[in-house]
PAVEXMAR-313359 format. One record per residue (C-alpha): residue number from 1; x, z, y; residue in one letter. Coordinates in Angstrom, 1 decimal, decimal comma. Layout:
<atoms>
[NUM [X Z Y] 'A'] ...
</atoms>
This chain:
<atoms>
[1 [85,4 135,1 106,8] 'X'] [2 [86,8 131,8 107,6] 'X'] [3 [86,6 130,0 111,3] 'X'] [4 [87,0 126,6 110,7] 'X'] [5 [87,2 123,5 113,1] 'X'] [6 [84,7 121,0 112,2] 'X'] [7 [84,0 117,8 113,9] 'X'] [8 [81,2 117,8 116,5] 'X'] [9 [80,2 114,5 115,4] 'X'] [10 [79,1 115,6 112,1] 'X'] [11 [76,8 118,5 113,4] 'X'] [12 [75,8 116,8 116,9] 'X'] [13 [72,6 114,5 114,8] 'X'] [14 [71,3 118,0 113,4] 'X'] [15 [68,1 119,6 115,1] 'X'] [16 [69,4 121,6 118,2] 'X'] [17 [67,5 124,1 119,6] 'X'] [18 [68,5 124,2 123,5] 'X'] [19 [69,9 121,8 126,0] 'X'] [20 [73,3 121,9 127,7] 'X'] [21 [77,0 122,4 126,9] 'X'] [22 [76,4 124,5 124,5] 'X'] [23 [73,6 123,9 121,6] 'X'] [24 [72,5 126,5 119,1] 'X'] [25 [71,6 125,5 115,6] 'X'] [26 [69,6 127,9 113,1] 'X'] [27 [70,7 128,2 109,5] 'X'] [28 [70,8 130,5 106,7] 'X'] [29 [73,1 133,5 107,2] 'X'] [30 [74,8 135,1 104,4] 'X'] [31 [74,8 138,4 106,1] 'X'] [32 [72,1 139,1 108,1] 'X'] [33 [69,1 141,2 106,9] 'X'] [34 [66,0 142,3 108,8] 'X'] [35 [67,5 146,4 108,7] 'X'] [36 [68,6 147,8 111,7] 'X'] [37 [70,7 150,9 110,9] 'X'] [38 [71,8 151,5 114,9] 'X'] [39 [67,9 151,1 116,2] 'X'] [40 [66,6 148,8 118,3] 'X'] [41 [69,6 148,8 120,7] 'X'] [42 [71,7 147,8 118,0] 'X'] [43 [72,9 143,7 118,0] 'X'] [44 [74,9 141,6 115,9] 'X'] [45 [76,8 138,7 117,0] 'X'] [46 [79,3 137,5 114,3] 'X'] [47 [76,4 137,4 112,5] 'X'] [48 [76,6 134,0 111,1] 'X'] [49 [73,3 133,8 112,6] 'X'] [50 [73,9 130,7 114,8] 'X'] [51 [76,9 128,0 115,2] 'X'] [52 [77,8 126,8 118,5] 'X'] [53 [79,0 123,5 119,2] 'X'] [54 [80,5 122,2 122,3] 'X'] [55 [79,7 118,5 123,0] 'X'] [56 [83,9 117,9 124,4] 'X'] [57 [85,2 120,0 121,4] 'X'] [58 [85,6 120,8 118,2] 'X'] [59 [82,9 123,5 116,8] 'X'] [60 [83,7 126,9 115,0] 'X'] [61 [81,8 127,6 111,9] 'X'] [62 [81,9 130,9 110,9] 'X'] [63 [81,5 131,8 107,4] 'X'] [64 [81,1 134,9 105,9] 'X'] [65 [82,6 135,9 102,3] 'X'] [66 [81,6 138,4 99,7] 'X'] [67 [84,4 140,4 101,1] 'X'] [68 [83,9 140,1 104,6] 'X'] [69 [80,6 142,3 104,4] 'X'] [70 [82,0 144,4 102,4] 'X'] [71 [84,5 145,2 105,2] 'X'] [72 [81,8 145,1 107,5] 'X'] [73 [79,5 147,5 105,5] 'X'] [74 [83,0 149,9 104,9] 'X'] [75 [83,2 149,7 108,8] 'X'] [76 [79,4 150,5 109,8] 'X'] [77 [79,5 153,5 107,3] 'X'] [78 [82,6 155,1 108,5] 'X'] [79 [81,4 154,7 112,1] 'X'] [80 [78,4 156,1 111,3] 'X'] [81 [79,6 159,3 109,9] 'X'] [82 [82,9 159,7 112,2] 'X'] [83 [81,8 158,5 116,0] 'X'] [84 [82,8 162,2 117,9] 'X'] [85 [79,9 163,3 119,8] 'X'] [86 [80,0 163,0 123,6] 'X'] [87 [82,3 161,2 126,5] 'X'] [88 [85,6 161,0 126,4] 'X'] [89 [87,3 162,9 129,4] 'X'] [90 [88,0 160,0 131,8] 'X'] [91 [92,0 161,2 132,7] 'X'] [92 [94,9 163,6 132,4] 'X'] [93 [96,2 165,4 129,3] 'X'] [94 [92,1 166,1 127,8] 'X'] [95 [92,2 161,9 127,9] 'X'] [96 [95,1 162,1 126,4] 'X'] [97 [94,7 164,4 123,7] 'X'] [98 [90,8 163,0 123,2] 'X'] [99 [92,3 159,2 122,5] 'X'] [100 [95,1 160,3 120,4] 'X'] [101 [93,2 162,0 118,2] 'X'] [102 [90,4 159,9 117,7] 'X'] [103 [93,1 156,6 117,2] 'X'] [104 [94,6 159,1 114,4] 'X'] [105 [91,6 159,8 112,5] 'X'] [106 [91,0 156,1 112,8] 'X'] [107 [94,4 155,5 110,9] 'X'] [108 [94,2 157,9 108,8] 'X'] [109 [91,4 156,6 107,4] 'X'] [110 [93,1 153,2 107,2] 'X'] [111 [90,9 151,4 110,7] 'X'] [112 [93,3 151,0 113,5] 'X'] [113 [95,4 148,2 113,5] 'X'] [114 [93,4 145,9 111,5] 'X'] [115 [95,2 142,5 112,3] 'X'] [116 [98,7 144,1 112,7] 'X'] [117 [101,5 143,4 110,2] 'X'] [118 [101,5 145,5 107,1] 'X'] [119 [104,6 146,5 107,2] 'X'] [120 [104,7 148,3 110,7] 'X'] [121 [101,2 150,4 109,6] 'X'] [122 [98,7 147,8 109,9] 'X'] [123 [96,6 146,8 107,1] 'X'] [124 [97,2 142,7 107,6] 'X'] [125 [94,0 141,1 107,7] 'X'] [126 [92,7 138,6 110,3] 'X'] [127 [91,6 138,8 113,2] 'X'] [128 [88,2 137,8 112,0] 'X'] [129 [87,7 141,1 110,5] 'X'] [130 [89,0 142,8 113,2] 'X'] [131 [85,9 141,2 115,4] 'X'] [132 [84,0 142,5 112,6] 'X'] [133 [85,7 145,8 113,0] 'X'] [134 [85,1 145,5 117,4] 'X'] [135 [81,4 144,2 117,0] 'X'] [136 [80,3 147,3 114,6] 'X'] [137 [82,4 149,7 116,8] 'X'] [138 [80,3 148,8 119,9] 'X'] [139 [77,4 149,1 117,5] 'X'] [140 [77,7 152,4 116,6] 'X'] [141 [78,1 153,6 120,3] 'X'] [142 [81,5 154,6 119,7] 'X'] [143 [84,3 156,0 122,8] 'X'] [144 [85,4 152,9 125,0] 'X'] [145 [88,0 150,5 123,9] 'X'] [146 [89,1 151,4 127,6] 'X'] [147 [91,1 154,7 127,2] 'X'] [148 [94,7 156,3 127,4] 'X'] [149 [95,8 154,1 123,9] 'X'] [150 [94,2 150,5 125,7] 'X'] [151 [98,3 149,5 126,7] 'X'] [152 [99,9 150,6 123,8] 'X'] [153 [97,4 148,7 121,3] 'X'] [154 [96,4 145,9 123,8] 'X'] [155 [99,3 144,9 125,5] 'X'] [156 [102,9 146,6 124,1] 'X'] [157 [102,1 146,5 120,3] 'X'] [158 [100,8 142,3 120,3] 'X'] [159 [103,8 141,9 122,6] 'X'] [160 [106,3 143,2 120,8] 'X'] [161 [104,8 141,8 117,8] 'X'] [162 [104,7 138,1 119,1] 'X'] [163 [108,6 138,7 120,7] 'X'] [164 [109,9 142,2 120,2] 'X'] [165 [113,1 142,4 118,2] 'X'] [166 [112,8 143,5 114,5] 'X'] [167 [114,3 146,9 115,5] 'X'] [168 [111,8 147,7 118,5] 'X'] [169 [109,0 146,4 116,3] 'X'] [170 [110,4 148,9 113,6] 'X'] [171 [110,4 152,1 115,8] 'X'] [172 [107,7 151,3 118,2] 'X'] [173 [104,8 149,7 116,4] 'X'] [174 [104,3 152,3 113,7] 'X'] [175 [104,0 154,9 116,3] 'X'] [176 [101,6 153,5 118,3] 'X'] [177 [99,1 152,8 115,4] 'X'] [178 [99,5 156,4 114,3] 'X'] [179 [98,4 157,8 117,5] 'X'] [180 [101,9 159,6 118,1] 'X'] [181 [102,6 157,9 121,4] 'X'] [182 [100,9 156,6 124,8] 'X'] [183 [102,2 153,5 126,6] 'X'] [184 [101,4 152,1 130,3] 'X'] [185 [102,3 149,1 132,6] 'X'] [186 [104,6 149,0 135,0] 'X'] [187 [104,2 145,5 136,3] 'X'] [188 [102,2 145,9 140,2] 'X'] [189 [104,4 146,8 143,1] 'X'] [190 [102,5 148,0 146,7] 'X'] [191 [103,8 144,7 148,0] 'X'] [192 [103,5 142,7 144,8] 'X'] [193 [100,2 142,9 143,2] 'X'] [194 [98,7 139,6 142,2] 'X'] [195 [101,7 137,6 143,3] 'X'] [196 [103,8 139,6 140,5] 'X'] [197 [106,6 137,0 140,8] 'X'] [198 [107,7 138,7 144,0] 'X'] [199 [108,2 142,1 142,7] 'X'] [200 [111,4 143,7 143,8] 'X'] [201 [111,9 146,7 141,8] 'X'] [202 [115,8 146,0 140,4] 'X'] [203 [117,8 146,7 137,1] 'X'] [204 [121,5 146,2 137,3] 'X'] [205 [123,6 145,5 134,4] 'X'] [206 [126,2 148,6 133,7] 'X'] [207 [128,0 148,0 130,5] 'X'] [208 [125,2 149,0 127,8] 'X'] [209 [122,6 149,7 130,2] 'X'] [210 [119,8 149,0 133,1] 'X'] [211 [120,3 151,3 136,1] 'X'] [212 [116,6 151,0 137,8] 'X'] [213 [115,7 151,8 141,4] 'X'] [214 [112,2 150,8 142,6] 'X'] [215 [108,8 151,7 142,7] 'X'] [216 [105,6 150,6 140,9] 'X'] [217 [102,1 151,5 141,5] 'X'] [218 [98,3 151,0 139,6] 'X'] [219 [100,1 152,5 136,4] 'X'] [220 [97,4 153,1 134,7] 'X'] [221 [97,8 156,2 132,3] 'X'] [222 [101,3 156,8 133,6] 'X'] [223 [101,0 160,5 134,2] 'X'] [224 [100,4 161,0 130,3] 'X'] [225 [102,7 158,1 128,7] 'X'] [226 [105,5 158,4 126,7] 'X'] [227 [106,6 154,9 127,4] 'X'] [228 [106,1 151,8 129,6] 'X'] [229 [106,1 148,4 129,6] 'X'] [230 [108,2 147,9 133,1] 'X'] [231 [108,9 144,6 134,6] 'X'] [232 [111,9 144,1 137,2] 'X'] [233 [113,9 142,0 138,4] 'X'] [234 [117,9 141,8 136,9] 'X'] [235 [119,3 138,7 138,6] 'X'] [236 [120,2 139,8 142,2] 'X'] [237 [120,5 136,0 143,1] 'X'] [238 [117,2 135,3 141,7] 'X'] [239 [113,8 134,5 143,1] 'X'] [240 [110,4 134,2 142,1] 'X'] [241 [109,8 133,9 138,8] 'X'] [242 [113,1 133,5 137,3] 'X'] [243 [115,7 136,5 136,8] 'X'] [244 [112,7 138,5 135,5] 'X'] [245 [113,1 141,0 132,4] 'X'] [246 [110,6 143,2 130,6] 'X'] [247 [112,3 146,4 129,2] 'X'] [248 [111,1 149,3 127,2] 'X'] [249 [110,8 152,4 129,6] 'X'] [250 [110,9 155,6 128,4] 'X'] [251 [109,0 158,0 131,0] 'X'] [252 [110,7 161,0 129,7] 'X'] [253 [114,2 159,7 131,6] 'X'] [254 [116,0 161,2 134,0] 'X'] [255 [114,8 159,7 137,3] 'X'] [256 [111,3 159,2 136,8] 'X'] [257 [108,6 160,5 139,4] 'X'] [258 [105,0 160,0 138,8] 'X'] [259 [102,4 160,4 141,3] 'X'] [260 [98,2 160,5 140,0] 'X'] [261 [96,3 158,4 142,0] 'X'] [262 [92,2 159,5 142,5] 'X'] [263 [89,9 156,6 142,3] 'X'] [264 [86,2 156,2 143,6] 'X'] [265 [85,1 157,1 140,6] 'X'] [266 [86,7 160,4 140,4] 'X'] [267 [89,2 159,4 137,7] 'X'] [268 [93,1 160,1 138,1] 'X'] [269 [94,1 157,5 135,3] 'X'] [270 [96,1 155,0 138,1] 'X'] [271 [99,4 156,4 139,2] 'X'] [272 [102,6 155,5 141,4] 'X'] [273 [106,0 155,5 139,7] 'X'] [274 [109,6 155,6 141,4] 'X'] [275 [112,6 155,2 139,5] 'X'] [276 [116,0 156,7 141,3] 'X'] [277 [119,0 155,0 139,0] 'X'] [278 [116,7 155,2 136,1] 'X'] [279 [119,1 154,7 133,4] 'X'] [280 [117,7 152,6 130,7] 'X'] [281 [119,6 150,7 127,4] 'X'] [282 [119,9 146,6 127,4] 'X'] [283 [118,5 146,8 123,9] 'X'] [284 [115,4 148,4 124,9] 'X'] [285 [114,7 144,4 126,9] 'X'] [286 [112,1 142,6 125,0] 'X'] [287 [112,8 139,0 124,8] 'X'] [288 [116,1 138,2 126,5] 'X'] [289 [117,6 139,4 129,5] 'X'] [290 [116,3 137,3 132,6] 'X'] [291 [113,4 135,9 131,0] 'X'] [292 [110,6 138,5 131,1] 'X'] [293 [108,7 136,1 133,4] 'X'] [294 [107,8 134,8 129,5] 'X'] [295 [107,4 137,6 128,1] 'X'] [296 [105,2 139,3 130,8] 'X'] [297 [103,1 135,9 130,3] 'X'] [298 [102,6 137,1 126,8] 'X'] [299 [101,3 140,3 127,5] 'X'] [300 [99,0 139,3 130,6] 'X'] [301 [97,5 136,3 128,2] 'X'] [302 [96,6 139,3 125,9] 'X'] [303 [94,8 141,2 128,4] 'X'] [304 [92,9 138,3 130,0] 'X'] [305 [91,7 137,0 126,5] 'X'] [306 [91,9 139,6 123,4] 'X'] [307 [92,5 143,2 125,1] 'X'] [308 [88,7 143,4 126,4] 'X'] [309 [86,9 141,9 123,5] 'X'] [310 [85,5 145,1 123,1] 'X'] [311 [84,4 145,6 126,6] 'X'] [312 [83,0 142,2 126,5] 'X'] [313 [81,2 142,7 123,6] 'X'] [314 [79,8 146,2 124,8] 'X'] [315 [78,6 144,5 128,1] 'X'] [316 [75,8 143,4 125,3] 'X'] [317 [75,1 147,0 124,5] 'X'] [318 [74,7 148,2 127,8] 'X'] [319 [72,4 145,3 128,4] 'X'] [320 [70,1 146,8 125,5] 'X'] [321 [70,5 150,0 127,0] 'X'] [322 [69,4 149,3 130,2] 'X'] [323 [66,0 147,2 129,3] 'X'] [324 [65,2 150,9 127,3] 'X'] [325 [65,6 152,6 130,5] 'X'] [326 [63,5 150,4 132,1] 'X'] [327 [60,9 150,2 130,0] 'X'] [328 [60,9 154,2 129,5] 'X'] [329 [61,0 154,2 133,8] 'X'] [330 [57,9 151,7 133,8] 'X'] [331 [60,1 149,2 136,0] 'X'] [332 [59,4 147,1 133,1] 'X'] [333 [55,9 146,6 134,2] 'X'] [334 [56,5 147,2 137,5] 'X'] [335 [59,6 145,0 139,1] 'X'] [336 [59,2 141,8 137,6] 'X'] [337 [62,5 140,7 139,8] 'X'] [338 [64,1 143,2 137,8] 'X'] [339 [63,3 141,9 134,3] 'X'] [340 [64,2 138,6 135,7] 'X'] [341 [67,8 140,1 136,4] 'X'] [342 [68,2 141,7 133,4] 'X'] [343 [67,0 138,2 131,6] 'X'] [344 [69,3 136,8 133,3] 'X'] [345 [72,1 139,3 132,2] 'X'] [346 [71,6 139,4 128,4] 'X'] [347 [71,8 135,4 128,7] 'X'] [348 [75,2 135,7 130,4] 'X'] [349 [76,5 138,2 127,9] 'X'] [350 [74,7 136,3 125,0] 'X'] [351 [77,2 132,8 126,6] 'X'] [352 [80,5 135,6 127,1] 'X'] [353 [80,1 136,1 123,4] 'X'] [354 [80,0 132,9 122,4] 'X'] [355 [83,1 131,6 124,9] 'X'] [356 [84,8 134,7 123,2] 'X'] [357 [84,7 133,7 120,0] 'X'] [358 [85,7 129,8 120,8] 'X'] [359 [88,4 131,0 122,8] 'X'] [360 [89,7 133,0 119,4] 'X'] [361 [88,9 131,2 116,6] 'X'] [362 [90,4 127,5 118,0] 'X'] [363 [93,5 126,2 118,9] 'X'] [364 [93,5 126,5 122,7] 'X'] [365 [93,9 123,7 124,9] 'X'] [366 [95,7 126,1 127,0] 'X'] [367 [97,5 129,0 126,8] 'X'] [368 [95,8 129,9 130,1] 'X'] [369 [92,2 129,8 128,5] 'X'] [370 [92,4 133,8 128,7] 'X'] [371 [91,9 133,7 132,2] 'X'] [372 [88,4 132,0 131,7] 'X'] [373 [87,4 134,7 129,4] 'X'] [374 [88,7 137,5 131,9] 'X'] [375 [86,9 135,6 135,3] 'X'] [376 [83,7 135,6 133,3] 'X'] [377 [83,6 139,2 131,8] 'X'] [378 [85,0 141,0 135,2] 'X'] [379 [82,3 139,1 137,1] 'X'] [380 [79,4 139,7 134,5] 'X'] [381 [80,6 143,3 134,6] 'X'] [382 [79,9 143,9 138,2] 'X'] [383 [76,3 142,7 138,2] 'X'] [384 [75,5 144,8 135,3] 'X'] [385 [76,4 148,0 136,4] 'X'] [386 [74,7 147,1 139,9] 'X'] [387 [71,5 146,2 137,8] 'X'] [388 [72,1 149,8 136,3] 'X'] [389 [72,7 151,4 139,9] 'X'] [390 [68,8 149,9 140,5] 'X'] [391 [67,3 150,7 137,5] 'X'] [392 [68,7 154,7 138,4] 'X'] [393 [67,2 154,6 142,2] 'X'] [394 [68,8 156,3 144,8] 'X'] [395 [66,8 159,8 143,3] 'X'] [396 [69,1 159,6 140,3] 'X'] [397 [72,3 159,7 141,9] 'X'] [398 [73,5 162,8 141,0] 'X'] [399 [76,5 162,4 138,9] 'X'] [400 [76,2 165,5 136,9] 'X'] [401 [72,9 163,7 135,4] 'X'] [402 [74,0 160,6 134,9] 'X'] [403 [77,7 160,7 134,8] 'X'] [404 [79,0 157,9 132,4] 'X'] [405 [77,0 155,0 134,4] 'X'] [406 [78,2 156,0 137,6] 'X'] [407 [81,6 156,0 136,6] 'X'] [408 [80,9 152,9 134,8] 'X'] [409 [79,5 151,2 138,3] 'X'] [410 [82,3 152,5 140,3] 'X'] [411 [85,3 151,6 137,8] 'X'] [412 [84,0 147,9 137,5] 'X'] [413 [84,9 147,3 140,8] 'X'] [414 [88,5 147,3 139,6] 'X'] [415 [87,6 144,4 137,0] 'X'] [416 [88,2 141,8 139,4] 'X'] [417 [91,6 143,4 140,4] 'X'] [418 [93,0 144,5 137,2] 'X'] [419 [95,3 141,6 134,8] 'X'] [420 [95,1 139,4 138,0] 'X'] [421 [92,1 138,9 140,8] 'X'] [422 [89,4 136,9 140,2] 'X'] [423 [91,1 134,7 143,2] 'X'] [424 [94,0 134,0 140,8] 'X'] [425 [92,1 133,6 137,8] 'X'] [426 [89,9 131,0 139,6] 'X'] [427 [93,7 129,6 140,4] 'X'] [428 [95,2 129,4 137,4] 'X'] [429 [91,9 128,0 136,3] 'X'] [430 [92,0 124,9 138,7] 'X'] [431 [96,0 124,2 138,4] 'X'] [432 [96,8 125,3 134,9] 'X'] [433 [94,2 124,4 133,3] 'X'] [434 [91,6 121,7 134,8] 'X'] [435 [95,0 119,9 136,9] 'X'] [436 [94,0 120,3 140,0] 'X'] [437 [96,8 120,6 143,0] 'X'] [438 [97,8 123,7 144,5] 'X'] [439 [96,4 124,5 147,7] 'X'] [440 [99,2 124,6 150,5] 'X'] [441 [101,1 127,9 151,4] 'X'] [442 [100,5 129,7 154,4] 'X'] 
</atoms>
């Protein structure tokens, strides 16, 4: 499959279908049949069903090759025959062991790492087929992207990839695509959340190595990781967002205490870390010493644009999931505000799709277009799983009947916290992007 840019001007004259921004032109798919081998919750969006053009920007034209439904047909029929049955154990070492193993039968039979360099286990193709690889992994109703292995394959591996050295992209990435180790984050402080550039946890420079005293917190898998992706600061003299580095932690090391934090939704996947002369080597630094700010940028415009595309895409899912239960309840029939909502929904995730895709498959204006992509999703998120929390009633509350979409509703109250608050995402939206000035301090 291709994506190509193509001049708006050429297309704009054609017969659209809808008004607004965004206009939706029909034409004859070279993919798409009339089977539908998930049922009738299944969708398909890099269908090459439908174009969308933006009147201010160039279009993107997808178009399908020979080769890319073949991949796409491989895909759906290892799926089909390979999903594991049941939930995924939301924390400690069973979440461990469940996502490791399921990432290694997924190498093994040559599907993780689909866009990743050849020569560090991936299998090198674009990222075009790895949306083809995301959309029929939703499809087939297989675990959430969001598990133990999201930070290494989401935010380390592209990281290290786009600036690692040739040495830590030789040890690390290989491992992580083989589903021999865990990563986390170690970027939030208690007093440094959001505002990350105030973060005060401090490496000093000892000959060869880092010697790290601090404290980080919302470490997401922490407890079970074999490494993390730690930010601190290394220039004593240094505010803000300058004397920054990002270093390569192992959380084996001498000095390293790890406390589980309990969410609302019963999981104990967050966790506080304190480092007591944590003794780490220069050469584990990504990037250069004093300039993670950068390379921390990197990593958070990966998880504000690609790192949920699968998330976004299974918002759709749910969306089909949820019109079943309500047709099944007979709220179809009888809450009519309720259909309305739901309507409303599957437009919205219909529009996240498509502002998805154009954020991928152009050359961004930006390189903070991530955060529109993350402000839209995180929002979007929330009103699903309330619609869901409706749908259920207050009789089906129980959580040992209906388990995964309580958790669901509770943990997407953290969607508008986690990779930034929707208050700085609406920020970095305004300044960075649309040039507006910065409100004044207080």
């Amino acid at each position: 499959m291709s994506a190509k840019r193509v001049d708006p001007s050429t297309h704009l004259s054609q017969h659209m279908e809808s008004d607004g921004p965004y206009r939706r032109r029909k034409y004859t798919s070279h993919y798409m049949d009339d089977s539908n081998p998930h049922g009738k919750q299944s969708w398909r969006g890099l269908s090459g069903r439908y174009r969308y053009t933006s009147l201010e920007t160039v279009a993107v034209q997808f178009d399908f090759s020979s080769q890319d439904t073949e991949f796409r047909l491989a895909a759906r029929e290892w799926l089909r025959t390979n999903v594991p049955d049941g939930h995924p154990p939301h924390s400690g070492q069973a979440s461990r062991d469940f996502a490791l193993n399921w990432l290694r039968r997924r190498h093994k039979a040559g599907w993780s790492g689909i866009s990743w360099p050849a020569e560090y286990g991936g299998r090198g193709l674009s990222f075009e087929r790895q949306m083809i690889w995301y959309e029929e992994y939703v499809a087939a109703g297989a675990p959430t992207p969001i598990d133990p292995t999201f930070v290494s394959l989401n935010h380390a591996g592209p990281t290290l990839i786009a600036v690692g050295s040739e040495e830590q992209k030789s040890f690390h990435l290989p491992k992580i695509l083989s589903g021999e180790v865990l990563w986390c984050q170690g970027f939030s402080e208690p007093n440094s959340g959001s505002d990350l550039a105030s973060l005060r946890t401090f490496g000093r420079v000892e000959a060869d190595y880092l010697i790290v005293n601090g404290q980080k917190i919302w470490s997401s898998w922490a407890d079970i990781a074999d490494y993390q992706e730690l930010l601190i600061r290394t220039d004593p003299n240094s505010k803000r967002h300058k004397g920054l580095s990002w270093v390569i932690c192992d959380m084996k090391a001498p000095g390293i205490t790890v406390r589980p934090i309990q969410n609302m939704a019963g999981a104990k996947h967050f966790a506080e870390v304190f480092y007591d002369d944590v003794r780490i080597p220069i050469s584990s630094v990504v990037g250069a010493v004093n300039d993670g700010w950068n390379v921390a940028m990197t990593t958070l415009g990966f998880e504000r644009s690609t790192a949920a595309t699968g998330l976004q895409l299974e918002l759709s899912r749910k969306i089909e999931l949820l019109l079943n239960m309500a047709q099944v309840s007979g709220l179809a029939s009888a809450d009519p505000q309720l259909m309305h909502e739901l309507a409303i929904a599957r437009a919205e995730a219909a529009a996240l799709r498509a502002l998805t895709y154009q954020t991928l498959f152009r050359t961004p204006d930006s390189v903070f277009e991530g955060s529109v992509v993350r402000l839209y999703f995180a929002e979007l998120s929330q009103r699903i799983h309330r619609i869901a929390m409706d749908i259920l009633g207050p009789a089906n509350m129980d959580r040992t009947l209906n388990a995964l979409w309580i958790h669901d509703y509770f943990e997407s109250y953290s969607e508008t916290i986690a990779g930034g608050t929707s208050e700085i995402q609406r920020n970095i939206i305004g300044e960075r992007i649309l040039g507006l000035p910065r409100g004044a301090v207080k």
